[in-house]
N, C-alpha and C positions, 0 to 999 in steps of 0.2 A: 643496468638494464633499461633504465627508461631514457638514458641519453642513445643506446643501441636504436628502440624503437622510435625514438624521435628521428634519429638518422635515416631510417628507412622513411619515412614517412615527408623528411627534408630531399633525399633523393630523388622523391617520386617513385618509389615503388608500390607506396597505397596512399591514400588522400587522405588518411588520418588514425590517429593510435588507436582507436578501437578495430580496424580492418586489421592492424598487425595481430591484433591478439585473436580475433576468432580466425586467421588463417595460422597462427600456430596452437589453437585449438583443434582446428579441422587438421592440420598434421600429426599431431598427438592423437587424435579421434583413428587416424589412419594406420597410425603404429599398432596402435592397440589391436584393431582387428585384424591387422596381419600377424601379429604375437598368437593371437586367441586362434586364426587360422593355422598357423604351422603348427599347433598343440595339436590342436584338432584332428593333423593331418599324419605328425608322429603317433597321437594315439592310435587312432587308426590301423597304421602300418603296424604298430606293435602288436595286434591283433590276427593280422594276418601268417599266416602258415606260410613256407618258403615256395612251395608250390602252388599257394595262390599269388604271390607278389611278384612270380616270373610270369605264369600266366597273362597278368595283367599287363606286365613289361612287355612279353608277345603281343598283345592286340593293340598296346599304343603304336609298336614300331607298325605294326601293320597298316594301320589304320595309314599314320604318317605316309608306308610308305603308299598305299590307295591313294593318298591326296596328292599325292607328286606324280603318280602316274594317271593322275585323272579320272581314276574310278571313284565317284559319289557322285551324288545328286544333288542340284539345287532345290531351297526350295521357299516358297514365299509364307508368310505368316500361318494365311489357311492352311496352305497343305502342311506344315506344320501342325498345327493343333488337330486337322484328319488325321496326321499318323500318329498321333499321342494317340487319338481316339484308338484307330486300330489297334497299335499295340497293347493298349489297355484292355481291349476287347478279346484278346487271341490270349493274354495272361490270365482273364476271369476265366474262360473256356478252360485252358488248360488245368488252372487247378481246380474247375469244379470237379472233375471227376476223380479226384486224389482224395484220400480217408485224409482226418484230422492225424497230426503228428499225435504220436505216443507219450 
């Protein structure tokens, strides 16, 4: 192992053995949270009902296909964080006038 990382380091692909090791840290660091991610994302799915998991498959293609025919909107930081607001604003509304679940 330590004649591998001397080779990279005799190559010139980092300027010395400690840069090998926290860049195959930082790849390990990156494995992991794609592992932890795809968990996350099977649990998830396993969760869902077959009628919600096609719902959801309709509104990606949808969306997809909106973005290819050019319907959405751009929009810069602010008006980003205005329409969090909004939308956050029109969901307080909505469910204030809804009773507490049962």
């Amino acid at each position: 192992m330590a004649r591998f990382i001397r080779g990279k380091v005799r190559n010139g692909e980092y300027t010395n053995m400690s840069e090998v090791a926290r860049d195959a840290v930082r790849r390990m660091q990156e494995a992991e949270a794609t592992k932890s991610g795809r968990i996350l994302l099977a649990n998830f799915e396993a969760g869902l009902a077959p009628g919600e998991r096609e719902g959801i498959r309709r509104g990606v293609r949808q969306g997809i296909e909106d973005i290819e025919e050019g319907r959405y909107e751009e929009y810069s930081a602010d008006g980003l964080r205005g329409l969090a607001k909004d939308l956050i604003a029109a969901s307080v509304r909505n469910t204030a006038g809804r009773s507490p679940a049962k």
